[in-house]
MOPAC internal coordinates of N, CA, C and O (Angstrom, degrees):
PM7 1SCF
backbone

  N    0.0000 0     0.00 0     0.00 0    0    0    0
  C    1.4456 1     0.00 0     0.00 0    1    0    0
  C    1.5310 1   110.53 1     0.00 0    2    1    0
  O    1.2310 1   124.60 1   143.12 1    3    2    1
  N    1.3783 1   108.77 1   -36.88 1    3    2    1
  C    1.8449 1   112.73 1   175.55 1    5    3    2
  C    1.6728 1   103.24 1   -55.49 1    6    5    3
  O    1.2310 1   127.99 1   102.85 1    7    6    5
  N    1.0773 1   102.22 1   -77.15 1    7    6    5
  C    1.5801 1   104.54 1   165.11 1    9    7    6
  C    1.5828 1   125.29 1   -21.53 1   10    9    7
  O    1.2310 1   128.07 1   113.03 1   11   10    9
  N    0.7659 1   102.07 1   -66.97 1   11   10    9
  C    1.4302 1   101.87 1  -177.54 1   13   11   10
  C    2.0981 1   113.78 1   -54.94 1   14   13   11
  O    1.2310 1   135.07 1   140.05 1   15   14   13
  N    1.3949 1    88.44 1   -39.95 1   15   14   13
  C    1.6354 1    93.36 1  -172.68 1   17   15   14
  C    1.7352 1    99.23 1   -67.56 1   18   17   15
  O    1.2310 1   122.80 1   143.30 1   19   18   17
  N    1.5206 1   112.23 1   -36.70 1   19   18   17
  C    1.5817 1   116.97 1  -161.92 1   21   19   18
  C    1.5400 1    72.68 1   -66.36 1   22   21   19
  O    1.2310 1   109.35 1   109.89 1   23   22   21
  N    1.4868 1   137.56 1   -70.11 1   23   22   21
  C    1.7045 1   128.96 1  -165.35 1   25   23   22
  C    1.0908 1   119.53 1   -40.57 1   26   25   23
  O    1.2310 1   112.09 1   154.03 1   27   26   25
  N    1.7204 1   132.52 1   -25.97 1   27   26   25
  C    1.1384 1   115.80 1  -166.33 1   29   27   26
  C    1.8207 1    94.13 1   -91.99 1   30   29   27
  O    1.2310 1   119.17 1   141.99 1   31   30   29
  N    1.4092 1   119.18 1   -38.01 1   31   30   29
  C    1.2266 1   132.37 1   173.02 1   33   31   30
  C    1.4141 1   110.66 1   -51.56 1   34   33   31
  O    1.2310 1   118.87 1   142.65 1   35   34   33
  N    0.8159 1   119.75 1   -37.35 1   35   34   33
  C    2.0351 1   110.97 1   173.07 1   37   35   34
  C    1.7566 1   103.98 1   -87.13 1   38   37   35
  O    1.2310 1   115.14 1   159.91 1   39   38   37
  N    1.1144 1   126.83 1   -20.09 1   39   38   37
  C    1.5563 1   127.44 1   175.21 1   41   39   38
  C    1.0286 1   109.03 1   -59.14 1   42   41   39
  O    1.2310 1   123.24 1   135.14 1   43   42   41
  N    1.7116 1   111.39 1   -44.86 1   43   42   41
  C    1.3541 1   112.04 1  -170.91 1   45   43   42
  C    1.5398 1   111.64 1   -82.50 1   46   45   43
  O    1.2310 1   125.14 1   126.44 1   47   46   45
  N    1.6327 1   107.74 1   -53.56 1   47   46   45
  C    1.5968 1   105.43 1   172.18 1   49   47   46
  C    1.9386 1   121.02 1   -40.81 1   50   49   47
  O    1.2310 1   132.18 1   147.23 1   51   50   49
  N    1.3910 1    94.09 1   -32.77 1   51   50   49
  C    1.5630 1   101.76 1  -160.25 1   53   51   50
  C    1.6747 1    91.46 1   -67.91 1   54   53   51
  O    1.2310 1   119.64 1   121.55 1   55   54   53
  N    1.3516 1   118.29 1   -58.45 1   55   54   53
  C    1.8001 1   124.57 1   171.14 1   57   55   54
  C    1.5106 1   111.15 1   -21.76 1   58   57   55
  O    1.2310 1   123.34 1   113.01 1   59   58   57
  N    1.5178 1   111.19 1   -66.99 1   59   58   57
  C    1.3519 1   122.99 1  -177.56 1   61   59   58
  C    1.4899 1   124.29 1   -38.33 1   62   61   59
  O    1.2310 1   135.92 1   131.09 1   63   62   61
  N    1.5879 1    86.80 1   -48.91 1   63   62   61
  C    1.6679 1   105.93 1  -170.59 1   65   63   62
  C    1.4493 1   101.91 1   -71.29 1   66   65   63
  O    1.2310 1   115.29 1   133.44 1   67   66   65
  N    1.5093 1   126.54 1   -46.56 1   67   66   65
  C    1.5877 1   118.44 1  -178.88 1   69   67   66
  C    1.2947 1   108.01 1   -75.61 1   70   69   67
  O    1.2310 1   121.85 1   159.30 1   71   70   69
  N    1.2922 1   114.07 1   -20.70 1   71   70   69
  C    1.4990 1    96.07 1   167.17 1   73   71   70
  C    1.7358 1   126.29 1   -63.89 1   74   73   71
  O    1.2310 1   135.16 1   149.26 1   75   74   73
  N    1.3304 1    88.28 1   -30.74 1   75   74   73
  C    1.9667 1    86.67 1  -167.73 1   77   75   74
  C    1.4284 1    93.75 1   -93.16 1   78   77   75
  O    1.2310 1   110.07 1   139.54 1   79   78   77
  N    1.3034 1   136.26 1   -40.46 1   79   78   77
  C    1.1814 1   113.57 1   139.41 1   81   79   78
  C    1.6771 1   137.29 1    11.62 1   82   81   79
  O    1.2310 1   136.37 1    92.74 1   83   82   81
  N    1.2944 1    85.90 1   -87.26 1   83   82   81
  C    1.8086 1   115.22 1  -158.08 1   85   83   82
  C    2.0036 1    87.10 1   -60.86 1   86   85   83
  O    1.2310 1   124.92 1   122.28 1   87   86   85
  N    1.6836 1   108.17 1   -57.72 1   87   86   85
  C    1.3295 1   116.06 1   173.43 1   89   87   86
  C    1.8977 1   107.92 1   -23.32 1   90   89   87
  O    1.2310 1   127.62 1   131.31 1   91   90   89
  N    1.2457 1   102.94 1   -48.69 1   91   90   89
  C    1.1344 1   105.13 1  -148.66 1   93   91   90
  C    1.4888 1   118.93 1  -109.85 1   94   93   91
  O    1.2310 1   128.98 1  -163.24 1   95   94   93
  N    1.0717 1   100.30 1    16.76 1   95   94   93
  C    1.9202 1   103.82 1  -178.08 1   97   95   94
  C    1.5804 1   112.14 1  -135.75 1   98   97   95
  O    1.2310 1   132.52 1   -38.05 1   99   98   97
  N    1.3608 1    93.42 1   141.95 1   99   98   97
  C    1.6460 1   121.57 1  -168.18 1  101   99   98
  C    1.6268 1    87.34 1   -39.17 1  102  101   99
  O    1.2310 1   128.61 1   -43.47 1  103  102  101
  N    1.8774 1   101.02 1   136.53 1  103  102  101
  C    1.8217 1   100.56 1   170.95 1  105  103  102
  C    1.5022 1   113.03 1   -83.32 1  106  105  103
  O    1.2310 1   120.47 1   149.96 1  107  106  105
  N    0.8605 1   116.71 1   -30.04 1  107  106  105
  C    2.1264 1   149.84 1   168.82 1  109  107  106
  C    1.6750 1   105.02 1   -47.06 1  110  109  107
  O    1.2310 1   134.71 1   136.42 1  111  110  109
  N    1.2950 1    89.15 1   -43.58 1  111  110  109
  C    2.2099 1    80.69 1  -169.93 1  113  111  110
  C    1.3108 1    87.22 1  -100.81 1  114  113  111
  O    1.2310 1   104.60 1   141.60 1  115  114  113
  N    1.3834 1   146.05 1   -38.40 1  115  114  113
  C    1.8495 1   109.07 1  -120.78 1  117  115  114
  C    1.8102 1    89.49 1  -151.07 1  118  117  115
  O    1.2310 1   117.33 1   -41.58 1  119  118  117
  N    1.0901 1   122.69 1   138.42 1  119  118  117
  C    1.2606 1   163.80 1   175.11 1  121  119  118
  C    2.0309 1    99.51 1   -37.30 1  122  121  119
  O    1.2310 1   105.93 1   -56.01 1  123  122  121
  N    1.2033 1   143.72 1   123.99 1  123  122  121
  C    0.8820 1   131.51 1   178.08 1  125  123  122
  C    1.8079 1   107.39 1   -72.12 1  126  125  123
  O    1.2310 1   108.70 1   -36.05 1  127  126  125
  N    0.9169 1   138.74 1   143.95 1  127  126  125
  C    1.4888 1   152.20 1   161.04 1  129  127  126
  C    1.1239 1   122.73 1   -75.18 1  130  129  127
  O    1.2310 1   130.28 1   -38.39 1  131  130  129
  N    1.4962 1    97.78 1   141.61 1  131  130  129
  C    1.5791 1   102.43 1  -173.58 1  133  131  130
  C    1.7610 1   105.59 1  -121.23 1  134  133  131
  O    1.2310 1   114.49 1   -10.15 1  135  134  133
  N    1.2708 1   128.04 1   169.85 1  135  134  133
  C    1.2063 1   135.49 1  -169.51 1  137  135  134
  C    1.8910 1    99.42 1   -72.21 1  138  137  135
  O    1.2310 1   125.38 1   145.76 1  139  138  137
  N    1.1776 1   107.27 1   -34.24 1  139  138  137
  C    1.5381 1   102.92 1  -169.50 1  141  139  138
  C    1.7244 1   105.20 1   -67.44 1  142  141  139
  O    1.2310 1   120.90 1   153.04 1  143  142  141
  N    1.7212 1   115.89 1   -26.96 1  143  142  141
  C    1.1215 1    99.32 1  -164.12 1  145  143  142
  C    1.7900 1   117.97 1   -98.39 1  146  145  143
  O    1.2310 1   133.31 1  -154.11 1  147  146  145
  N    2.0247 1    91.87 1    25.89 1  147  146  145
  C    1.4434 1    95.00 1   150.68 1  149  147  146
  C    1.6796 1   118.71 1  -141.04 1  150  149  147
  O    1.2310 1   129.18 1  -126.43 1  151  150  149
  N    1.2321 1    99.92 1    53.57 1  151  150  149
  C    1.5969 1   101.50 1  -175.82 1  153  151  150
  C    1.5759 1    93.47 1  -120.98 1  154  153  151
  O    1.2310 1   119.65 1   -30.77 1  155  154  153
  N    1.1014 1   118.27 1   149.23 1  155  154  153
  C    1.6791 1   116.47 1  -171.32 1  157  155  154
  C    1.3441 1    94.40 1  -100.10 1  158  157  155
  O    1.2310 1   117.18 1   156.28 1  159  158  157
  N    1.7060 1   122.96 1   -23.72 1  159  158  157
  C    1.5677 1    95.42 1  -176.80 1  161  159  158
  C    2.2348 1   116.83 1   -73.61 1  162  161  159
  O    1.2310 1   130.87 1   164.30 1  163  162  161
  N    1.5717 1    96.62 1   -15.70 1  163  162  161
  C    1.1289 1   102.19 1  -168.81 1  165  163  162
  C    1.8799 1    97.96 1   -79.45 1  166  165  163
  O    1.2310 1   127.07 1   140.25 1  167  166  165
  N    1.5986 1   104.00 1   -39.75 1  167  166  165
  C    1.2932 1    98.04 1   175.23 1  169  167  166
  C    1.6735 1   132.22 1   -39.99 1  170  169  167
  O    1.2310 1   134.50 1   107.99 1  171  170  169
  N    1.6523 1    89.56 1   -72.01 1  171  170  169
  C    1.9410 1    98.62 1   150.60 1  173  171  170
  C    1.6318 1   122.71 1   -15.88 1  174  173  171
  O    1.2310 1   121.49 1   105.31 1  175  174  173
  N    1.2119 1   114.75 1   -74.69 1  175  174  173
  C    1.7540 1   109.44 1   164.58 1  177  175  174
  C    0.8678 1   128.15 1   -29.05 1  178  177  175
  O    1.2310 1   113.54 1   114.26 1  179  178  177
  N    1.4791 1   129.82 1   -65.74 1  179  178  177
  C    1.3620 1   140.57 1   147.28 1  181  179  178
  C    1.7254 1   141.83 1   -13.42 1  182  181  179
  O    1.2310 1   136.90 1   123.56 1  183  182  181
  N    1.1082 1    84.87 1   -56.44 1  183  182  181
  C    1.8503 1    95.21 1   166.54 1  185  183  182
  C    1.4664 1   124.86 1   -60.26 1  186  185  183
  O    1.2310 1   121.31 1   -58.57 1  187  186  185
  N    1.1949 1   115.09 1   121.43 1  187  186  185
  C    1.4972 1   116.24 1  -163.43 1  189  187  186
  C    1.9118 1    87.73 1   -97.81 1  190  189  187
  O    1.2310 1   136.90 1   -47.21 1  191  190  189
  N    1.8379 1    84.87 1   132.79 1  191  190  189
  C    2.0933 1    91.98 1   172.35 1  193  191  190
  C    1.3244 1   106.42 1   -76.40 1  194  193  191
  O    1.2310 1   143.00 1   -12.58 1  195  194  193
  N    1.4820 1    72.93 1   167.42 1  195  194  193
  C    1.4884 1    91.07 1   173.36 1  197  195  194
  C    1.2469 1   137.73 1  -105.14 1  198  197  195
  O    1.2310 1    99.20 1    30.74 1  199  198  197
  N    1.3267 1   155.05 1  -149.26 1  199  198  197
  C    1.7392 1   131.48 1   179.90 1  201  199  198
  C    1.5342 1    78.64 1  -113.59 1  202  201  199
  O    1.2310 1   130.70 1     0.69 1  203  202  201
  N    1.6472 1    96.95 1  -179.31 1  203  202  201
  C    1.9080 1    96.77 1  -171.82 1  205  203  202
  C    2.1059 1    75.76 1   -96.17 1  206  205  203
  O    1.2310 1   120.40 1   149.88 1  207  206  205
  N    0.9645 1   116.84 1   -30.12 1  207  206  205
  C    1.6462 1   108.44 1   171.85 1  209  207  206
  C    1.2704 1   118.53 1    -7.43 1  210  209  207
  O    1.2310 1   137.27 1    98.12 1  211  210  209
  N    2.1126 1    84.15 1   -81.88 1  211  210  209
  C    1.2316 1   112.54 1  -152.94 1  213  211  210
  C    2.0292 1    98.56 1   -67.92 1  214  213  211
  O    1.2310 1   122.72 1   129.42 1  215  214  213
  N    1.1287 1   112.40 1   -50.58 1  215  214  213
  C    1.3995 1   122.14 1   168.44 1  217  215  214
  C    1.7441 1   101.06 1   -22.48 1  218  217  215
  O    1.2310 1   119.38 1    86.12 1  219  218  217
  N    0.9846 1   118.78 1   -93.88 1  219  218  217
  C    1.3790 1   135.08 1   179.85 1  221  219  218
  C    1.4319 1   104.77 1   -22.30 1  222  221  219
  O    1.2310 1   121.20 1   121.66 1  223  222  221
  N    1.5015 1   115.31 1   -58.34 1  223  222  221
  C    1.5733 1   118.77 1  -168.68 1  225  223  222
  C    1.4250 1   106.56 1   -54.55 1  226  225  223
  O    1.2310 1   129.18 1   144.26 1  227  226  225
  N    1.9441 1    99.92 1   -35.74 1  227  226  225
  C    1.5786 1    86.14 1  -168.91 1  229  227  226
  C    1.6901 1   116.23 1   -97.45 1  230  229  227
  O    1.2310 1   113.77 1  -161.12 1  231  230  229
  N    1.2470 1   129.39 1    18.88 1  231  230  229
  C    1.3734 1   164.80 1  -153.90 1  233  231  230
  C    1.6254 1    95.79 1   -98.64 1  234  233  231
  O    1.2310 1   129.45 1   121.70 1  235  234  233
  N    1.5734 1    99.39 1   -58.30 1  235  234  233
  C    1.1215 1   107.91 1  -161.41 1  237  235  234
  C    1.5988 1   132.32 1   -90.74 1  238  237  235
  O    1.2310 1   129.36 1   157.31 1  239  238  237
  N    1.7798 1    99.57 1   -22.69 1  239  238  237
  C    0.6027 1   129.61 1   139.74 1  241  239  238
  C    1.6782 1   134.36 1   -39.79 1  242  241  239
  O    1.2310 1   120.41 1   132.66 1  243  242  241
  N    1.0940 1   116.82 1   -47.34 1  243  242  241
  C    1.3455 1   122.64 1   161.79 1  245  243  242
  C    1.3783 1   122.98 1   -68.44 1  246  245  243
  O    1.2310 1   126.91 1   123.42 1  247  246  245
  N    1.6234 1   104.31 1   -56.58 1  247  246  245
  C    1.7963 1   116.12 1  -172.06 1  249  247  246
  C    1.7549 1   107.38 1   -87.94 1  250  249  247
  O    1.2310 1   107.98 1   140.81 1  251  250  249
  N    1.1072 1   140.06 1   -39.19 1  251  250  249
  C    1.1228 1   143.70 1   164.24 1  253  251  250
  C    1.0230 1   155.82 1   -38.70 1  254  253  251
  O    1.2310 1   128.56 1   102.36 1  255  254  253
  N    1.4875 1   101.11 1   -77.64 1  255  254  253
  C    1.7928 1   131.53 1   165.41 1  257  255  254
  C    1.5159 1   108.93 1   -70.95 1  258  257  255
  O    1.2310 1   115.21 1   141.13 1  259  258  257
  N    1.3481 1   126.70 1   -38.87 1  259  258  257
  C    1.1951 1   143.32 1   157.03 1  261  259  258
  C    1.2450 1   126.82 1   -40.94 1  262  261  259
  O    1.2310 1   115.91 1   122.82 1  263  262  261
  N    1.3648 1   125.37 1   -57.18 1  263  262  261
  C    1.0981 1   146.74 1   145.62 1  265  263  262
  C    1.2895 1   127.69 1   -33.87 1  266  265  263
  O    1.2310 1   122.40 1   124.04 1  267  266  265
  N    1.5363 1   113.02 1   -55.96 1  267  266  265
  C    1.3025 1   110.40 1   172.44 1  269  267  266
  C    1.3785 1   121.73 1   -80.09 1  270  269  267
  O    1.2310 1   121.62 1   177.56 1  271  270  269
  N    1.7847 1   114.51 1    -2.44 1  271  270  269
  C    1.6423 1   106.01 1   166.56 1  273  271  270
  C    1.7435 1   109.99 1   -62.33 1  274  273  271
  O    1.2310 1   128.04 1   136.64 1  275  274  273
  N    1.9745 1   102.12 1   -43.36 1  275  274  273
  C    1.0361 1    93.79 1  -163.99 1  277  275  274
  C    1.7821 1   136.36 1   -63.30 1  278  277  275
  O    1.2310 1   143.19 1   154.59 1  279  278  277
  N    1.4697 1    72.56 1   -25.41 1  279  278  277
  C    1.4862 1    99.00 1  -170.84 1  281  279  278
  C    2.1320 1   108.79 1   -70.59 1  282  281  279
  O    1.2310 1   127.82 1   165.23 1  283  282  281
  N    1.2437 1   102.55 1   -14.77 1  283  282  281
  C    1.0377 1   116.43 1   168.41 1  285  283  282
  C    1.7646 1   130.58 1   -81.99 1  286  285  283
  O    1.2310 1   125.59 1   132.04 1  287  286  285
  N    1.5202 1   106.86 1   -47.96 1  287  286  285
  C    1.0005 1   116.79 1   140.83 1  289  287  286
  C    1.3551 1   143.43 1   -28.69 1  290  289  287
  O    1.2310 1   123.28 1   124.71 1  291  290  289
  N    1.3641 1   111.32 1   -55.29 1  291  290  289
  C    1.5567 1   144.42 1   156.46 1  293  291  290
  C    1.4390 1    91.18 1   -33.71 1  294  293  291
  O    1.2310 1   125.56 1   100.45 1  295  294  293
  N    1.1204 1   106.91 1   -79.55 1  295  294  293
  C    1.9588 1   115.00 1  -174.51 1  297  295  294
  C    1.0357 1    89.83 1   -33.30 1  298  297  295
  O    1.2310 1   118.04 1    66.81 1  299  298  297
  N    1.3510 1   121.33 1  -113.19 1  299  298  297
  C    1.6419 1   146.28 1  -165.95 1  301  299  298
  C    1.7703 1    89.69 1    -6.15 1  302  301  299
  O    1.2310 1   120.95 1    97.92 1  303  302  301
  N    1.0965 1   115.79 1   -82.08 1  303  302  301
  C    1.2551 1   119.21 1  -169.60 1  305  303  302
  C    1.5300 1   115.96 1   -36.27 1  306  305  303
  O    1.2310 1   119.07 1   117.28 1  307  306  305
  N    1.3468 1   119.39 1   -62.72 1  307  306  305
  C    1.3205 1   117.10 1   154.90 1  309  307  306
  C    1.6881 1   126.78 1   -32.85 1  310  309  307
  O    1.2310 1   125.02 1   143.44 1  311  310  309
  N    1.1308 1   107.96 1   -36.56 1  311  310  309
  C    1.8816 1   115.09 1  -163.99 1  313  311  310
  C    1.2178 1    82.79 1   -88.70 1  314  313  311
  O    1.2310 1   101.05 1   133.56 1  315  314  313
  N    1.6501 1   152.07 1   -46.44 1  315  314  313
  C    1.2067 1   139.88 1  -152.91 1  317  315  314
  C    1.4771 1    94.14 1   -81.22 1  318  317  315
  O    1.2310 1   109.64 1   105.80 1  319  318  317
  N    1.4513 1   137.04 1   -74.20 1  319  318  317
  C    1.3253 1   130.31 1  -176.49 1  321  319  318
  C    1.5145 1   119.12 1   -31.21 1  322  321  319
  O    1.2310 1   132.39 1   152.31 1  323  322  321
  N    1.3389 1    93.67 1   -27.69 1  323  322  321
  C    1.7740 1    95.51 1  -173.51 1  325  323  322
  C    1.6588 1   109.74 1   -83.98 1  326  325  323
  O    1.2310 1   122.36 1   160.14 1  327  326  325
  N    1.5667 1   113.08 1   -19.86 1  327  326  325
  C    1.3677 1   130.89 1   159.71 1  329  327  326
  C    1.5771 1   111.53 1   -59.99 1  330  329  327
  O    1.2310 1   116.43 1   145.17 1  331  330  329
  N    1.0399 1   124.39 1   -34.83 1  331  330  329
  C    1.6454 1   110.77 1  -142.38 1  333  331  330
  C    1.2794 1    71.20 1  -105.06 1  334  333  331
  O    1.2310 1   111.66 1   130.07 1  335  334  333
  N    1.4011 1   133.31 1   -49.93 1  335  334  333
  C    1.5376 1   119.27 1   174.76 1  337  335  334
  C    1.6192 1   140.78 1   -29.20 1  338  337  335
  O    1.2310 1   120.10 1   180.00 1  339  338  337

């Protein structure tokens, strides 16, 4: 029942918003707007998943591989001071 009320409550906000929107943007550049493309429950639908793969690859990619440049660096950096010493 929460759900549903938050749905009818973003239907309506989402309307509002493309309306003042729509009021308000160049007709020449920009795409007219629709209510769905500011309601987050309609957004949600929209989003295509992802594999837990691809997730991971890019997980790891960030926290990992990343990590181990720095942590490498770190070395080097360490071994050179201990050089110049």
């Amino acid at each position: 029942m929460a759900e549903a009320r938050s749905r009818d409550r973003w239907a309506h906000t989402s309307a509002l918003i493309a309306m003042t929107v729509n009021c308000h943007r160049d007709a020449k550049k920009s795409r007219p707007f629709k209510p769905a493309d500011f309601d987050p429950h309609e957004l949600a639908k929209k989003q295509e998943r992802v594999s837990k793969r691809d997730a991971f690859m890019m997980l790891k990619s960030v926290f990992v591989e990343g990590a181990e440049v720095n942590r490498k660096g770190a070395k080097d950096a360490k071994l050179g001071r201990r050089r110049k010493e």
